[in-house]
C-alpha angles and dihedrals in degrees: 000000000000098000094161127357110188126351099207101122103041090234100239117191096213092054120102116275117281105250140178095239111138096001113137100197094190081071092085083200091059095041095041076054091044092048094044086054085059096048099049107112104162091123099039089054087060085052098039093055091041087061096036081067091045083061086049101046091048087052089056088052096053091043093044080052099057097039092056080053092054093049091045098054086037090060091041084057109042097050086053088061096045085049087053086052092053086047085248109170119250097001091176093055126089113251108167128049091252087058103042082050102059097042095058091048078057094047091056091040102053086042095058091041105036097065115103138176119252118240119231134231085244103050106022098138081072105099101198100196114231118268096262092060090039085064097043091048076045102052084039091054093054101038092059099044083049081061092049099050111030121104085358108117106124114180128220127004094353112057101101087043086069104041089054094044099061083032080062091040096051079044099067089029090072088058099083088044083048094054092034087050091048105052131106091211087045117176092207097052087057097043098052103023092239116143130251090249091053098048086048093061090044079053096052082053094051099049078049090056095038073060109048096046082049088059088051101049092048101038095048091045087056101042079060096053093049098042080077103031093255100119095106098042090056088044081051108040105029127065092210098081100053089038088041086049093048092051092045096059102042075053084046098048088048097054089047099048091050092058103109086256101055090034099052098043086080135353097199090045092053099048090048103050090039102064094038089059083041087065086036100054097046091045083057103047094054088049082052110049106076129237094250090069106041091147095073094061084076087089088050095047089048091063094037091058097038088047087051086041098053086040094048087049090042092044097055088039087060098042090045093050086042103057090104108017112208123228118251116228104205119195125185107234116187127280092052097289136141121230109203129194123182124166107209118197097198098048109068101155143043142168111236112261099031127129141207131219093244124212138189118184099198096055098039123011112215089001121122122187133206109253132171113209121236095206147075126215091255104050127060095035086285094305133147115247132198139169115201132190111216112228110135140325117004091017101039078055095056085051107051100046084046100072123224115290114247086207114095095182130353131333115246101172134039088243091059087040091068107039092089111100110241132192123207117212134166099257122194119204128210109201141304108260139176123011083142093147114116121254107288085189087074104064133079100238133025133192119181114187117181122170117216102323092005093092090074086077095043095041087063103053081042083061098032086062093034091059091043090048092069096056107032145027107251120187085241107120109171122016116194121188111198111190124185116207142173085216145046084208095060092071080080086085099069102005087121091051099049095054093043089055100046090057092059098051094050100051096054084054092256103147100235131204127184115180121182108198099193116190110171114047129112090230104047090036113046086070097056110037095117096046086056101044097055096033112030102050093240115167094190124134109239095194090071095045148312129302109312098180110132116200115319106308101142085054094165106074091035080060088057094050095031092119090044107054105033099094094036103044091039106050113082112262112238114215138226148171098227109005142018086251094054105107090200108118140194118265087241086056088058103038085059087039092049097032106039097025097151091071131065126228129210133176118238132019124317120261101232093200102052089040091056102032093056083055096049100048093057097040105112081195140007125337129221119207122183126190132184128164141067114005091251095063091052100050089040086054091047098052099042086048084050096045094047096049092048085044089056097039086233103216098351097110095286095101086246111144115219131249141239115211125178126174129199112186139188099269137110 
């Protein structure tokens, strides 16, 4: 980026405005001087860093604000649970004004940030952010165009000299944010508590806006060439276009391969080629940026130093977990999903919810993979857990080398629980990372909702708060897991673990609730084809099978026929040979009822409302509601949580007491 082209004139500000008078620009002498005047930007360099460390001094600001946040709801939680230790009543409820206070600025605030839109069948490779992250991108967008135009009217000749030079300076100034938002050990994540996901979207934004103030540096600095024809003459006689284009489309070519399309196609290709423009993009930068103004290369050396930093942290954690690798056991479960175990000597605790970067030699050399782990610490002997679906690359992989499972439902004898067929590699970990969300074991309700795989981020924090509840006395109350399948077979995955789990619970007087919503299974589905076909929204053909929709992913018609649909798609179908009375039921119905007694089935998709609304009339303090699965069942759970807070007026003199939401969602 052109941060500063010739230095001749010394570029002072209270000097008369640089004109074209008497220039005869067919004298290639006077128009290579006149030229030279434009381009001096020896003043504009001393503004334009000046407002590159404005940026950075409001960033501090944003993240010093949310960090305060993050301590804040870290010290709430944590003395509810130190009330629920001294068997004070409603620990997760607000006693004193400091308290209510704050509680109803959270309220607002979680109201104006949880709505999302919902995603559509058509375009649903288009990720529209929640609204909290809307306003921040909002309040970034016009922070940062403030800094571009204030006090930068220049008059004359120059004018679009200096437009083009801060636009160049703000330009440089994002690439630090960029390097601090992309890595795993990320100092911001710590700081404010936000996820990884989260600060990754926030990345992708910032490399948009690194973009957009490019365009406008180069653009701006053109249109002032061309005003006066000498466009040419700067393209033939200066070494900054040609670099300045170069640099421009590597930063082009980035944007454009992080967009869902590009990313999804292939996740080895995208890494790969991610993190080759990135070198490229920085080698050409600092070709591009010229001697006479070294300083600005500051912004260029930070984020060199903080990428080999993360990598040299990354690099000894994974040497240090990886002493002695551990050797993964892969089993084929039904529907097509890979259930890995790895005991890791090295990695002894984790936060639920958190992920590693997984790696298996043998089915992809060099190659590491995003996995949430499905464990704790305590549970499966130590060992990492994962459950993968297989789709293509790295998973199809798993798959296939797994063999197909023998076991349609549960095991029930040793003998079953060996008939799987089961492969044995050598398996290296990186990390573990995430696991951000606050501590559901400190509210009084909690609700975990996970569509298909998504369960493997809500089974954790279930177990997390099963394995707690035997040693100490936590504010939660009542405790529901609500898990949307294609199939009443999937529940095999976990079916040990959530019974498990349920014991516990019960035992320690937590009133438990374990709800499988299955939509896509001959048994709970024949039944109700029409129902689903005038009610759900469901655009199947039924002539090929039965109902394939999996969780609300097309939410905005289950938002039309919401009312509708609540008491018929949530109750339990009975089923019968000749009529809907009839208590005769297939043999699948009782397997699940005899083997996994201690859930509830239901045909259909769950109704989000109902489901949270129950919970929230009974809480006696806040709720904490966790969600992981397709994009449309996030989106459907924000926007009920914000509706029905709105609807009871939380903290805001109604008695209503306020609600947590987090989202993970499928992205990288």
């Amino acid at each position: 980026m052109d941060t500063s082209m010739g230095t001749d004139m010394g570029g002072d500000s209270s000097s008369a405005p640089l004109n074209d008078t008497g220039v005869d620009f067919s004298n290639k002498t006077q128009a290579s001087d006149f030229l030279s005047d434009i381009l001096d930007d020896s003043t504009f360099q001393v503004t334009g860093n000046a407002f590159a460390r404005y940026f950075w001094y409001g960033a501090v600001v944003v993240i010093g604000v949310a960090a305060v946040f993050n301590i804040i709801q870290k010290a709430t939680l944590r003395l509810r649970i130190r009330a629920a230790a001294k068997n004070k009543p409603s620990p997760a409820r607000p006693t004193n004004i400091f308290s209510k206070s704050i509680a109803t600025a959270t309220a607002i605030f979680r109201e104006a940030t949880y709505l999302q839109l919902t995603p559509t069948r058509r375009a649903s490779w288009i990720r529209i952010p929640p609204f909290g992250l809307l306003i921040l991108l909002l309040i970034y967008l016009g922070f940062v165009l403030a800094l571009e135009f204030i006090d930068n009217d220049v008059p004359g000749a120059q004018h679009y000299t200096a437009l083009g030079v801060r636009a160049g300076w703000l330009a440089v100034a994002q690439v630090p944010l960029l390097i601090l938002l992309a890595g795993k050990n990320n100092l911001i994540g710590f700081i404010t508590g936000v996820s990884y996901a989260r600060l990754n979207m926030l990345h992708r934004w910032v490399a948009r806006m690194l973009l957009l103030l490019a365009t406008l540096h180069f653009g701006y600095q053109s249109y002032g060439w061309n005003q006066y024809g000498l466009m040419q003459l700067e393209w033939s006689t200066d070494t900054c276009p040609p670099t300045g284009i170069a640099t421009y489309a590597i930063l082009l070519w980035i944007n454009l391969s992080t967009l869902a399309p590009f990313r999804n196609f292939s996740y080895e290709f995208f890494v790969v080629q991610h993190i080759i423009t990135f070198f490229g993009f920085i080698i050409a930068i600092m070709i591009h940026l010229p001697s006479t103004a070294l300083y600005s290369r500051v912004y260029i050396y930070i984020p060199i130093v903080l990428y080999f930093l993360d990598r040299l942290v990354r690099t000894s954690r994974f040497a240090y977990n990886n002493i002695s690798p551990g050797h993964a056991t892969l089993t084929a479960l039904d529907g097509g999903v890979t259930k890995v175990r790895v005991p890791v000597k090295h990695v002894k605790n984790w936060s639920p919810g958190a992920y590693v970067l997984l790696s298996i030699p043998r089915l992809g050399f060099g190659q590491s993979h995003p996995a949430t782990i499905a464990s704790i610490p305590s549970s499966h002997d130590n060992q990492l857990v994962f459950i993968l679906k297989g789709h293509k690359g790295f998973t199809r992989k798993l798959l296939k080398d797994a063999g197909s499972s023998t076991t349609s439902l549960l095991p029930s004898t040793k003998h079953e629980e060996g008939a799987a067929l089961q492969q044995n590699h050598t398996a290296l970990v990186d990390g573990p990372y995430g696991g951000s969300q606050a501590d559901f074991a400190a509210f009084d309700t909690v609700l975990l909702i996970s569509g298909s795989t998504g369960v493997t981020f809500t089974l954790p924090l279930l177990l997390d708060i099963a394995h707690r509840v035997k040693s100490q006395k936590l504010p939660i109350r009542r405790i529901e897991f609500v898990w949307v399948v294609k199939n009443s077979t999937w529940i095999s995955w976990i079916s040990e673990e959530l019974c498990s789990a349920f014991k516990d619970l019960r035992d320690a007087g937590i009133d438990v609730v374990i709800k499988v919503f299955v939509t896509c299974d001959d048994a709970f589905t024949e039944q109700s084809d029409i129902v689903q076909e005038k009610e759900c929204g469901c655009e199947c053909d039924k002539s090929l099978g039965p109902c394939c929709c999996v969780g609300p992913d097309d939410a905005a018609k289950e938002e039309a026929a919401r009312e509708d649909e609540i008491e018929e798609k949530s109750m339990p179908v009975t089923y019968g040979t000749t009529s809907s009375s009839s208590t005769e039921q297939p043999k699948s119905r009782r397997n699940i009822d005899s083997i996994f007694s201690c859930a509830s089935f239901n045909s259909g998709r769950p109704s989000i409302y109902t489901i949270i609304s129950s919970l929230l009339e009974e809480a006696e303090g806040e709720t904490g509601v966790a969600v992981c699965g397709p994009l449309g069942l996030s989106t459907t759970v924000r926007n009920e949580v914000t509706k029905l807070s709105d609807e009871r007026a939380v903290h805001k003199g109604t008695g209503a007491q306020g609600v947590y939401m987090y989202a993970e969602c499928y992205c990288w």
